[in-house]
VMD Tcl script that draws the C-alpha trace (Angstrom):
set ca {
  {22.99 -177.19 126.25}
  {26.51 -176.42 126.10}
  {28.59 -175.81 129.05}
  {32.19 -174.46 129.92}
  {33.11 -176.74 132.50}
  {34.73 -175.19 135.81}
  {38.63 -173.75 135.00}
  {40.50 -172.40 137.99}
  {42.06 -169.02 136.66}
  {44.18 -168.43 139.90}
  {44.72 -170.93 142.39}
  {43.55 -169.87 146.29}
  {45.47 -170.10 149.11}
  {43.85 -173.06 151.33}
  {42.36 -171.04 154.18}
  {41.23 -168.38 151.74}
  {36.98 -167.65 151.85}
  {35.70 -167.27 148.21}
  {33.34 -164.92 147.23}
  {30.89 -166.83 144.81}
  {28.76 -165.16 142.01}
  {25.96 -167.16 139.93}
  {23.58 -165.20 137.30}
  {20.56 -166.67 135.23}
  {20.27 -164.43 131.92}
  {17.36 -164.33 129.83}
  {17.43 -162.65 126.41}
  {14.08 -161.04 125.32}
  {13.93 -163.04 121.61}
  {16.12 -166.15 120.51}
  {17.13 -164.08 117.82}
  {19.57 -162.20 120.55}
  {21.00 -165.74 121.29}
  {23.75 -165.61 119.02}
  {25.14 -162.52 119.63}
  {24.90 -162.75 123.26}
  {26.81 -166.03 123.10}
  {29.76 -164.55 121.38}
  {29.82 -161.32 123.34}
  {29.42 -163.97 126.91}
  {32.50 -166.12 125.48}
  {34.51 -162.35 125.02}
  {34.08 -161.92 128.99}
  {34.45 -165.98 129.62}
  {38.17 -165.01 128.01}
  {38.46 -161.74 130.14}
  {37.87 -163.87 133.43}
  {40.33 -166.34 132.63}
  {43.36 -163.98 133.26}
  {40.74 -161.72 135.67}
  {43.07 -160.87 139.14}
  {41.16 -162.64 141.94}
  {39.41 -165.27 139.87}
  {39.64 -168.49 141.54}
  {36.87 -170.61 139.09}
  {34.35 -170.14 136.59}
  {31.35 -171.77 134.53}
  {28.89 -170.99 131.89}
  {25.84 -173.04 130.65}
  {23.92 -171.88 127.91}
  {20.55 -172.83 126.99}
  {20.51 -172.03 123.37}
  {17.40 -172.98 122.71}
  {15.95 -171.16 125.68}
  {17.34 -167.95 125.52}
  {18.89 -168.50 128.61}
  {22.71 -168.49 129.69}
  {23.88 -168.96 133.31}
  {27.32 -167.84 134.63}
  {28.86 -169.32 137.92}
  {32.31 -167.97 139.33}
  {34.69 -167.97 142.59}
  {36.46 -164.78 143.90}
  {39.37 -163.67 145.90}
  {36.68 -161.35 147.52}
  {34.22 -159.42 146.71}
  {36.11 -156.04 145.60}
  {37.80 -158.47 142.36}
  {34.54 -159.46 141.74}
  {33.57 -156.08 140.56}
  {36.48 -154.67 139.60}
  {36.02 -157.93 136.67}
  {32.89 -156.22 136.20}
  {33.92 -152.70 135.67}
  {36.85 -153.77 133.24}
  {36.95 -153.94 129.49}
  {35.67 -155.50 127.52}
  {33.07 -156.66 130.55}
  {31.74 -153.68 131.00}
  {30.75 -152.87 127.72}
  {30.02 -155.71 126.48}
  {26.96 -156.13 129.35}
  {25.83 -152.30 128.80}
  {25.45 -153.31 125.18}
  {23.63 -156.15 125.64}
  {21.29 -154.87 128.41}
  {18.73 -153.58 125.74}
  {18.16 -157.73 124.67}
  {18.00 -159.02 128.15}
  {14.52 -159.87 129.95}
  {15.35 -160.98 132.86}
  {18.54 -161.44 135.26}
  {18.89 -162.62 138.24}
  {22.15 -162.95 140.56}
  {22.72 -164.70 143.65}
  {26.16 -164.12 145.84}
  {27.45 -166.59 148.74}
  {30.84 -167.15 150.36}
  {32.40 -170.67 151.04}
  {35.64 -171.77 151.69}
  {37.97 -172.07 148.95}
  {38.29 -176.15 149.40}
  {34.90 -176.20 148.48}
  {35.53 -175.29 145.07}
  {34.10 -176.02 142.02}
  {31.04 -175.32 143.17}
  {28.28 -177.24 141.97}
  {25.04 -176.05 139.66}
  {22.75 -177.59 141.37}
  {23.36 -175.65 144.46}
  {23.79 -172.86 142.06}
  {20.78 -173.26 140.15}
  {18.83 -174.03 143.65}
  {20.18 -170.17 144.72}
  {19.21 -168.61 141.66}
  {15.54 -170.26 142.19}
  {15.64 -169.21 145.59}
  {16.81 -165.54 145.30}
  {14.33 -165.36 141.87}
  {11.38 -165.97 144.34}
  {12.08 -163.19 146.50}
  {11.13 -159.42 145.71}
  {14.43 -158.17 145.12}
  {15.56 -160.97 143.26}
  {14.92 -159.58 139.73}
  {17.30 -157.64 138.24}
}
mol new
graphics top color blue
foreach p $ca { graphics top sphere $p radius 0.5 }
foreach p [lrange $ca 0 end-1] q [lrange $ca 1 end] { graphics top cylinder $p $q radius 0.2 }
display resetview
């Protein structure tokens, strides 16, 4: 189960709030695992340099199909303005045919709470995966 440990793109000011982001993605067939792993490491270099990211994470179980992303934000707005830039946006429009399901959870704490930690990530995803809305 590989994992990116946290890296802090952009350090945040000390009284800043940060807008946090964690996704579960499933792909439909393990045979999609290797290309979505090398298209997910494309945007894992995009949000490195991304204006507004203050942290990131990715865990990918290979063997599962299943890749989960985790990542701290100036605010919301350079949250998806990362998501609406090259080569994110493409890449994910691409890969949406292979994908069974996603699901995406988004909190604010304060930035001296960063990295944040998968558990409580993992325990949001669960959470917002047993609600209605929580498929994507």
């Amino acid at each position: 189960m590989p994992i990116i440990p946290w890296v802090t793109p952009h350090k945040a000011a000390p009284d800043t709030i940060a807008f946090v982001m964690a996704s579960r993605l499933e792909v439909k067939s393990l045979k999609h695992v290797p290309r979505f792993f090398w298209k997910s490491y494309a945007t894992w270099k995009q949000v490195r340099t991304a204006p507004g990211a203050l942290g990131a994470s990715l865990e990918a179980q290979l063997t599962k199909g299943v890749f989960y992303t985790l990542s701290a934000w100036q605010d919301r707005a350079a949250l998806y303005a990362y998501a609406r830039t090259e080569p994110h946006k493409s890449i994910m429009t691409g890969l949406r045919p292979t994908m069974r399901d996603s699901v995406f959870t988004f909190w604010e704490v304060p930035a001296g709470e960063l990295p944040i930690d998968w558990a409580e990530a993992k325990r949001r995803l669960a959470e917002e995966a047993s609600t209605p809305h929580g498929h994507a």
